[in-house]
C-alpha positions as CSV (number, residue, x, y, z in Angstrom):
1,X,-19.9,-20.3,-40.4
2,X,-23.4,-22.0,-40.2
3,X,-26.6,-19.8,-42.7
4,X,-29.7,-20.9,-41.1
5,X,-32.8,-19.6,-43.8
6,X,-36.4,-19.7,-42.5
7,X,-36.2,-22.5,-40.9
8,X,-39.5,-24.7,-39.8
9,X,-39.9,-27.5,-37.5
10,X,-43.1,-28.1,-34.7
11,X,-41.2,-26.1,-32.6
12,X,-39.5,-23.1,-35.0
13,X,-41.1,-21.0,-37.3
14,X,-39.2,-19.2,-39.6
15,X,-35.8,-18.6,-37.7
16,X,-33.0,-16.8,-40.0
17,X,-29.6,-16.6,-38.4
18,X,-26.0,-16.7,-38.9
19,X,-23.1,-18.1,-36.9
20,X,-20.2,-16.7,-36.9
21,X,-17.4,-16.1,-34.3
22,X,-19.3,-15.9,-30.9
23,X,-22.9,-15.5,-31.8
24,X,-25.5,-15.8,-29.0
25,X,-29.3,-17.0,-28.6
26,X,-31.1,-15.0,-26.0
27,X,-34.2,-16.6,-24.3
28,X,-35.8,-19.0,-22.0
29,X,-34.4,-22.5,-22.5
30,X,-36.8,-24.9,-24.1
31,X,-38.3,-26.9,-27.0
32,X,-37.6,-24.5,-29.6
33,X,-34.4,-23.8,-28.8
34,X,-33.8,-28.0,-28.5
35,X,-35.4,-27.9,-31.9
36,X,-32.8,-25.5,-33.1
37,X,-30.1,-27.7,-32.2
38,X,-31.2,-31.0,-33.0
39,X,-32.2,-29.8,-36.4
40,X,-28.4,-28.6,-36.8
41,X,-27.4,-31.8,-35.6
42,X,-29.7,-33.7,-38.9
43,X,-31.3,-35.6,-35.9
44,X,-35.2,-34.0,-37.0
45,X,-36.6,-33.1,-39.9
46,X,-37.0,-29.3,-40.8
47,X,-38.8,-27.5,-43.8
48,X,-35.9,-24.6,-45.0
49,X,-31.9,-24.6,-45.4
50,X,-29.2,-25.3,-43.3
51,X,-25.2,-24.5,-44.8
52,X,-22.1,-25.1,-43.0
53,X,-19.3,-23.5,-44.2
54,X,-15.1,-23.7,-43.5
55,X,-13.6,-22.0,-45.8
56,X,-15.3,-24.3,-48.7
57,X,-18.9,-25.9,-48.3
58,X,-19.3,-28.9,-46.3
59,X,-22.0,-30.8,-46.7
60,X,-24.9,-30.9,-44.0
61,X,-24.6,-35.1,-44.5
62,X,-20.9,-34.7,-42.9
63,X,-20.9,-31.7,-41.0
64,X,-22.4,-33.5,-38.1
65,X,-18.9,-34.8,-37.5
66,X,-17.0,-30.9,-37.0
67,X,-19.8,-30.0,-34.5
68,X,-18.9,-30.6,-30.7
69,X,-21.9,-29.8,-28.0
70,X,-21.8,-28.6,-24.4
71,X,-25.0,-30.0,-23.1
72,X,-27.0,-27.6,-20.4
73,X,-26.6,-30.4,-17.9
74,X,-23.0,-32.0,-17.3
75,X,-23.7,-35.0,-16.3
76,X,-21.2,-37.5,-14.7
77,X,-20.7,-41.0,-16.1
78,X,-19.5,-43.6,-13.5
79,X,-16.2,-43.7,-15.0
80,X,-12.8,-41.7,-14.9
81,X,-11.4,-39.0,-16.5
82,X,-8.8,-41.1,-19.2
83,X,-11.9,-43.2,-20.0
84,X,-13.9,-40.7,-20.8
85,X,-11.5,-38.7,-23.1
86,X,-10.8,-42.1,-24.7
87,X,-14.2,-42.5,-25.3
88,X,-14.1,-39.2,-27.0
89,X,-11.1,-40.2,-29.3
90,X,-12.8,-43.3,-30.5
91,X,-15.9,-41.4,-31.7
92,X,-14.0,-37.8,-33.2
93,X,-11.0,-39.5,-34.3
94,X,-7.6,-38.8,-33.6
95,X,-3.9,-39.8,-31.8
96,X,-4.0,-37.0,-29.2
97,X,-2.8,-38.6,-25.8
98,X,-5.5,-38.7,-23.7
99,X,-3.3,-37.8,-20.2
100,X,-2.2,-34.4,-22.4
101,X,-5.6,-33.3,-22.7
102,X,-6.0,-33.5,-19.0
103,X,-3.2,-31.9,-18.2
104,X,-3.8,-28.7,-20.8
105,X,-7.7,-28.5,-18.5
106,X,-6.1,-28.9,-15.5
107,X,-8.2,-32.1,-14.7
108,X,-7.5,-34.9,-12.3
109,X,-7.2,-38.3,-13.3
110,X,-9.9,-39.4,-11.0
111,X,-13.8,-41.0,-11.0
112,X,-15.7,-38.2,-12.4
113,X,-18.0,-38.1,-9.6
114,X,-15.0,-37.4,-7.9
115,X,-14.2,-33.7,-9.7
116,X,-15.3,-30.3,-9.1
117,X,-17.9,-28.7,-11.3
118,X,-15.4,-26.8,-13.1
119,X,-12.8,-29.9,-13.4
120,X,-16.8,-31.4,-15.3
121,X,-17.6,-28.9,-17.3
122,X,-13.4,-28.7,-18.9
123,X,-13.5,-32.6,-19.3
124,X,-16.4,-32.1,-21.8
125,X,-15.0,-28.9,-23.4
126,X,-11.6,-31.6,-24.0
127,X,-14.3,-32.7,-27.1
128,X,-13.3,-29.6,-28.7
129,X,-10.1,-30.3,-28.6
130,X,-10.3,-33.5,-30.7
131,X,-10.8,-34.8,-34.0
132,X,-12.0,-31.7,-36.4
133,X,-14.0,-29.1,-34.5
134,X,-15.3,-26.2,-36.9
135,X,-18.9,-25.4,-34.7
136,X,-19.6,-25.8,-31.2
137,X,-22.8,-25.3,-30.1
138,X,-23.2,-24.4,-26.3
139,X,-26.4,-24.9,-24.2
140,X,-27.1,-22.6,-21.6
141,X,-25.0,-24.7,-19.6
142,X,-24.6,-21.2,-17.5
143,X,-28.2,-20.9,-15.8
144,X,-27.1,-24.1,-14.0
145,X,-24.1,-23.6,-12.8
146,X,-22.6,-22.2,-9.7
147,X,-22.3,-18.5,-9.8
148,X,-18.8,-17.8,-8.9
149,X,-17.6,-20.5,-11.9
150,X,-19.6,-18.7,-14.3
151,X,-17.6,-16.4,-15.6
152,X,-14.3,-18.4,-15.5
153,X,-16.2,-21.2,-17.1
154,X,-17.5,-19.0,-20.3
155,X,-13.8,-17.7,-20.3
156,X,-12.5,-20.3,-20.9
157,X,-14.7,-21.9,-23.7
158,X,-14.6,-18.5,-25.7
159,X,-10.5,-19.4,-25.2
160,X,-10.6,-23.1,-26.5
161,X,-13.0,-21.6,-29.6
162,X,-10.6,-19.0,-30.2
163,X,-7.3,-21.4,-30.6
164,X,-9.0,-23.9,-32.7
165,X,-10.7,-21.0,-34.9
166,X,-14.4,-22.4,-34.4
167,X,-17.3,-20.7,-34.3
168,X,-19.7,-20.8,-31.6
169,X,-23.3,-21.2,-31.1
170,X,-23.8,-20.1,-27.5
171,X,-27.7,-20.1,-26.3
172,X,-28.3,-18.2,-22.4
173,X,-31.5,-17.3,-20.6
174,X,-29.6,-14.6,-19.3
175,X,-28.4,-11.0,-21.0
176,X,-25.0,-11.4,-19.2
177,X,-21.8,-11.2,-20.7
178,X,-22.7,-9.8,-24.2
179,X,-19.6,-8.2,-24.2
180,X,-18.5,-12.1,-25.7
181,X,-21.2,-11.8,-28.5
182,X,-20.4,-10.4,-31.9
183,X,-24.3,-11.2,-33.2
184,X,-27.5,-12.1,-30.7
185,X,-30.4,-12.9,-31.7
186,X,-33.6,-13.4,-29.5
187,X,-36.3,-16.2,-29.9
188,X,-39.4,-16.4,-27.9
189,X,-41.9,-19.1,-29.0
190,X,-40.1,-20.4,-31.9
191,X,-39.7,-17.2,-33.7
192,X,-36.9,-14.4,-33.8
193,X,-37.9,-11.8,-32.2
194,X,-34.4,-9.6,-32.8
195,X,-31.6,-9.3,-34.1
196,X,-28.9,-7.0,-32.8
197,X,-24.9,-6.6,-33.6
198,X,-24.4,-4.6,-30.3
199,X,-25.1,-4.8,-27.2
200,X,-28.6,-2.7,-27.0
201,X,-31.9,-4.9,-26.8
202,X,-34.6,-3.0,-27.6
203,X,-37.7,-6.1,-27.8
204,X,-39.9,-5.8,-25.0
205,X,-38.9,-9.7,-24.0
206,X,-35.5,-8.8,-24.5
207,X,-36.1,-6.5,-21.8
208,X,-37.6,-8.3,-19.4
209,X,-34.6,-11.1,-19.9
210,X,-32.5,-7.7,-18.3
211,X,-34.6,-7.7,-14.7
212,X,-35.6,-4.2,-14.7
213,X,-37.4,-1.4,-16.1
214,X,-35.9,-0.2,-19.5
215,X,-36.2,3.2,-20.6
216,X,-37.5,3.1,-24.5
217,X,-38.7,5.8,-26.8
218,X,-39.5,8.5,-25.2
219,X,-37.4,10.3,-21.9
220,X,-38.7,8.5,-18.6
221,X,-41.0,6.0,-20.9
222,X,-40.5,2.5,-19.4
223,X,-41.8,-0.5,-19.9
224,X,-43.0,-3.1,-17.3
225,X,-44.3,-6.6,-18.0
226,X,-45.2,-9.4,-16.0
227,X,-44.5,-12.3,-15.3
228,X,-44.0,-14.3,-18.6
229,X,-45.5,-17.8,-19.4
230,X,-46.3,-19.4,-22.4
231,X,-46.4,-17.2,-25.8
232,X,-49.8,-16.8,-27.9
233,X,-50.3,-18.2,-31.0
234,X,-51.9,-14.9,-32.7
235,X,-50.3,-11.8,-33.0
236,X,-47.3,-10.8,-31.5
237,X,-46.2,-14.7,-29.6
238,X,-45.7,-11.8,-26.6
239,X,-48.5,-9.5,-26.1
240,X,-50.1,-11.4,-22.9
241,X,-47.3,-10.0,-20.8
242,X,-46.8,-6.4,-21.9
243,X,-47.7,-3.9,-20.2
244,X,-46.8,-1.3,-23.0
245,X,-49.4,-2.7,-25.0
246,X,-52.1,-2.4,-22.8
247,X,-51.3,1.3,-22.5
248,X,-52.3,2.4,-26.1
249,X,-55.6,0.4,-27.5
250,X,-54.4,1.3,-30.9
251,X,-51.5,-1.4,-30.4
252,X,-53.2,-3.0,-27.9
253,X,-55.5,-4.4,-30.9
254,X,-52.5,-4.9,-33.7
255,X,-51.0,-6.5,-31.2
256,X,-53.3,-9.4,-30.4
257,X,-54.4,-9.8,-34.2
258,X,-51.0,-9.4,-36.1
259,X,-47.9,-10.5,-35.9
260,X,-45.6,-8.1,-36.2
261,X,-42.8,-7.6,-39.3
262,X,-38.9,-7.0,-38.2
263,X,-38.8,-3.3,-38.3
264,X,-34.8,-1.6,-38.4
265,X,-34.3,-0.1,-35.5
266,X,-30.7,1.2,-34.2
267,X,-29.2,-1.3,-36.0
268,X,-31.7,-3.8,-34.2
269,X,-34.0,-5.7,-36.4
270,X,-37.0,-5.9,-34.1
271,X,-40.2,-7.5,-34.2
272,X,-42.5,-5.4,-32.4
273,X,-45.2,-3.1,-33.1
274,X,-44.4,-0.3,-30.9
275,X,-40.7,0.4,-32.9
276,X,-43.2,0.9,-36.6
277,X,-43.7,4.5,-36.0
278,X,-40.0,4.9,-35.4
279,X,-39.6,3.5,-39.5
């Protein structure tokens, strides 16, 4: 488990989270989210706490060594797959024969550039398979990848987490597959947005990560927004591309001077205006 308490950095303002089992990050990739990680990784320097936690406390100066990452882009080294697991073993540790590892992934013994996406993406999930892994942390390794490995893909890292009883950080610009999530939370702009322990998102940037019109509040009220850029730094980080805001001047005003609290919601804890009267 990883307790993440109002956490600042250039990039984050305030983020509260827990990890534990499958827990997702919703929203577009970008600096704050790469501030997220690297800050888990002790590689910048935050204002707020960061705990790891397996079964006893570990401390933050070590923990660095149980995380494992699955970067958003695989790339391919100009070497082969043995090498490349080797590598692996001399910086996590370990006797594990390399040519086992490969043959658990079902991946050839070949130059990398020589493998499929999917043979890629299972050599660099083989780090979890090494040395002490308590956290992985996942980019959103999905938005690039070929649509028909998706699913299979995801599959099997929820598997590999699973057997060694890790728990995973798994960020995705895409509302897909939160069936695998037992908490998401949403950032937009550096700060959480909501928080939600099923699978309803009720934001209205959660919505528009869905690609439709949601139905909210009232029967046949939707909302619409437009095409999303960067967030504002007053008010609510959103209220540039939503259209439900411009529909009542009343918000439309508390919107662009304040940023709005979490308010409890269904069991969401959302950060919107529009959900107060529903307190």
């Amino acid at each position: 488990m990883i307790v993440i308490n109002n956490l600042y950095t250039d990039q984050l303002k305030g983020i509260s989270l827990v990890v534990d089992g499958v827990t997702c990050v919703l929203g577009d990739w970008g600096e704050d989210k790469k501030s997220l990680i690297s800050s888990l990784l002790g590689k910048s320097k935050y204002v707020g706490e960061i705990k790891f936690y397996k079964d006893k406390e570990i401390d933050k100066n070590q923990a660095k060594n149980f995380i494992r990452v699955i970067p958003r882009e695989l790339e391919k080294p100009k070497t082969d797959s043995i090498t490349f697991i080797k590598v692996l073993l001399k910086n996590y540790g370990g006797n594990v024969n390399p040519e086992s590892i490969l043959s658990i992934l079902n991946i050839r013994n070949d130059k990398i550039s020589n493998l499929s996406e999917y043979e890629v993406f299972n050599l660099y999930l083989s780090s979890l398979l090494i040395g002490k892994a308590y956290f992985v942390i996942a980019e959103d390794f999905l938005e690039l990848m070929e649509e028909q490995l998706k699913y299979k893909a995801l599959k099997n890292l929820i598997k590999i987490v699973s057997i060694i009883n890790g728990d995973l950080l798994l960020f995705s610009s895409s509302t897909k597959n939160l069936e695998v999530c037992k908490r998401i939370y949403v950032i937009y702009g550096g700060k959480l947005i909501e928080e939600s322990y099923g699978k309803e998102l009720l934001h209205p940037y959660s919505l528009t990560l869905l690609n439709s019109k949601i139905t909210i509040g009232n029967k046949k009220e939707k909302i619409q927004v437009r095409e999303i850029g960067s967030p504002s730094d007053h008010g609510c980080p959103f209220h540039d591309y939503c259209d439900l805001m411009q529909k009542e001047k009343p918000l439309s005003i508390k919107c662009r001077l304040q940023d709005p609290p979490m308010f409890i919601v269904k069991g969401n804890r959302v950060s919107c205006w529009y959900y107060e009267k529903y307190v």
